[in-house]
N, C-alpha and C positions, 0 to 999 in steps of 0.2 A: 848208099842208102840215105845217107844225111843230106847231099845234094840232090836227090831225088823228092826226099822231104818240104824241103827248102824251095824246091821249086814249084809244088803243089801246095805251098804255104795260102792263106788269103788277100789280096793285093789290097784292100782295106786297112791290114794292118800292117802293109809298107810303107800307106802314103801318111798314115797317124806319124809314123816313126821320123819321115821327112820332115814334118811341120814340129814334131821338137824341135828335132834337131837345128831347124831354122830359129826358131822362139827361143833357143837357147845361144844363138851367133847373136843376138840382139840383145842391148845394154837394158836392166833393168828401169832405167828410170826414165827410157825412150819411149813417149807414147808410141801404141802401133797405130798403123793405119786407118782405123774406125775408129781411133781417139778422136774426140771434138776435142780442137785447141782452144784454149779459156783465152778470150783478150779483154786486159783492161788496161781504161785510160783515166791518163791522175793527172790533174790541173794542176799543174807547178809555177804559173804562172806568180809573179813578188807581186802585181796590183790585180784587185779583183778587178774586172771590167765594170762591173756593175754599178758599184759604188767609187770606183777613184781611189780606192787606199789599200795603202799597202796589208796586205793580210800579217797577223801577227803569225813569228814565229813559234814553230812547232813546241810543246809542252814536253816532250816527249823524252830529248834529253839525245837522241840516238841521232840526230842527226851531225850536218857537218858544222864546224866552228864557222862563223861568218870570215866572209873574205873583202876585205879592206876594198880588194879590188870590185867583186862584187857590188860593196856600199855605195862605191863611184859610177858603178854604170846604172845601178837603181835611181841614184840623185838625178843621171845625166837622164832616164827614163823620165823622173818626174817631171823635171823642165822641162824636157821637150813635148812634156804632156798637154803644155797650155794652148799648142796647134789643134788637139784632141776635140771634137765636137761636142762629145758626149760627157767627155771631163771639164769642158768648158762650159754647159748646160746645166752640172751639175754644181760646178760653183757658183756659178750666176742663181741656181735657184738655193744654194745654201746662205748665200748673202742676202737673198730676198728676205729667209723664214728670220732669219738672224734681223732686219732689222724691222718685218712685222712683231718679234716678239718683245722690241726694245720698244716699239711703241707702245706697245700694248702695258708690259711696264710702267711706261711712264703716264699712262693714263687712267689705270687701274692708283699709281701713288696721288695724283690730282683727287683723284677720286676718293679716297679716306682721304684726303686732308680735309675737302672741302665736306664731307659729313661731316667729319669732326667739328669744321669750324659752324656749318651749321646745325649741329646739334646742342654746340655750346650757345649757341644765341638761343635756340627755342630755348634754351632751359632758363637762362638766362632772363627770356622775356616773362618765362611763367612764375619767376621768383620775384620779378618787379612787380606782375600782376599784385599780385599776392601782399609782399610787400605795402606797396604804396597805400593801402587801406589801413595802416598802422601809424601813416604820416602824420593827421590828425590826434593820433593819439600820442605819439612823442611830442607834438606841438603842448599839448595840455602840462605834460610831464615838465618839459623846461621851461616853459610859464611859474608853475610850481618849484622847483628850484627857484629861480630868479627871487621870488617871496617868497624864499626859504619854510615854504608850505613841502617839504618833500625829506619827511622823516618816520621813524616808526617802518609797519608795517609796507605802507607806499614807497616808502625806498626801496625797500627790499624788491619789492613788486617789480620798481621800476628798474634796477639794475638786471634782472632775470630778464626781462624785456629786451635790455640792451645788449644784452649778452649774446642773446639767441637772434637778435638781425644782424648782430655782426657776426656772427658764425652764417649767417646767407650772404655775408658777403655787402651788407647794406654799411656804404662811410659817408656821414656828416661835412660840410665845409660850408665857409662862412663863416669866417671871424674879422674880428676889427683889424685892421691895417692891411688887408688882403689887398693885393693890385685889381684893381677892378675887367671884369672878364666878362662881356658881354653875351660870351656863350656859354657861361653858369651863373649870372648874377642880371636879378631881375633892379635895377636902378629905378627906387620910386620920388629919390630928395636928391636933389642936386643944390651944389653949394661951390663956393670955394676958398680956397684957402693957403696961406703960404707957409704952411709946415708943411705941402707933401708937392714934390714933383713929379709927379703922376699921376692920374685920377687913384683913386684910393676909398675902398670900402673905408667908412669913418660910423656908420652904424650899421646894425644886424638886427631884421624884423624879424625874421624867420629864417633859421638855416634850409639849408639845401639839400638835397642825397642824391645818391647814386650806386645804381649796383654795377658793377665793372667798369664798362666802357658809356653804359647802358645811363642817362640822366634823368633821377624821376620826377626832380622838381629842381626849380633852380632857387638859388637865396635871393631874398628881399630884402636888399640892402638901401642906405642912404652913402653919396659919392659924394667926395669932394674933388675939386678938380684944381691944378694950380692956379693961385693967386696972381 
């Protein structure tokens, strides 16, 4: 009766029981036949092509310890890299940017220097402007000392005066025994004389100034010359 059964069964659910029974001869972690296989590809390559340098090692920690041997066939890589067109291209065009940006450096520091130095002049020339309309009137002031006309409140005056050109930077010369200097001393007396062995300022009509390098008037001297 049982095999009677068994053989009037549904043939449906023989062929179910085959394909367990197969699905079950097969290892869990074996894709089946309809699995799509995943492929990936990992650049392990020690120098990028791109750039020419060595990619830094992984952060990661999990990898392997470097190998001595390794380090030698990377060095022996790099050498041999200078046959390399494209690594040869790229140092030639790193040597380039490297000595456009040296010049440029060094053109850019010309460059403030030489504002500076001509900034210092205009100012320079606007404070002699400036200045040299006050010439006449220290003329008057050391007149005044000389005849001891320069006391009281005019003192006072005239020191505050003097205080404030020298704080612009305005300094006096021309005094008696000075070597005589044709390119600060206006010679209007000539003379001579065997006290001095070189031409020699021997009077002073008017001193002289200047602001820095800058000459705004020269002294008016009398010269003796040797005897």
């Amino acid at each position: 009766m049982s095999e009677a059964s068994g053989a009037g069964s549904d043939p449906r659910q023989a062929d179910q029981r085959d394909d367990d029974q197969r699905s079950g001869d097969r290892p869990s972690g074996e894709p089946g036949a309809g699995d799509a296989e995943r492929v990936v590809i990992r650049d392990k390559r020690r120098i990028d092509p791109k750039t020419g340098q060595v990619r830094p090692a992984s952060d990661s920690g999990a990898g392997p310890r470097p190998d001595p041997v390794a380090d030698d066939s990377l060095e022996a890589e790099l050498a041999g890299g200078e046959d390399d067109p494209v690594l040869a291209e790229l140092r030639s065009e790193i040597a380039e940017r490297t000595g456009d940006l040296q010049r440029l450096q060094a053109e850019y520091a010309n460059y403030r220097k030489r504002m500076d130095r001509d900034r210092a002049l205009i100012a320079e020339a606007a404070t002699g402007s400036v200045v040299a309309g006050f010439l006449p009137v220290l003329d008057d002031l050391d007149r005044a000392r000389e005849h001891g006309d320069m006391v009281g409140g005019l003192k006072s005056v005239a020191d505050q005066i003097d205080s404030v050109l020298a704080n612009l930077g305005l300094v006096a010369f021309g005094e008696v025994g000075d070597p005589f200097d044709p390119t600060i001393h206006e010679a209007v007396l000539h003379d001579t004389s065997e006290e001095v062995d070189v031409p020699t300022c021997t009077t002073v009509m008017r001193k002289g100034y200047r602001i820095g390098e800058r000459l705004l008037r020269p002294a008016m001297v009398g010269v003796s010359d040797p005897g």
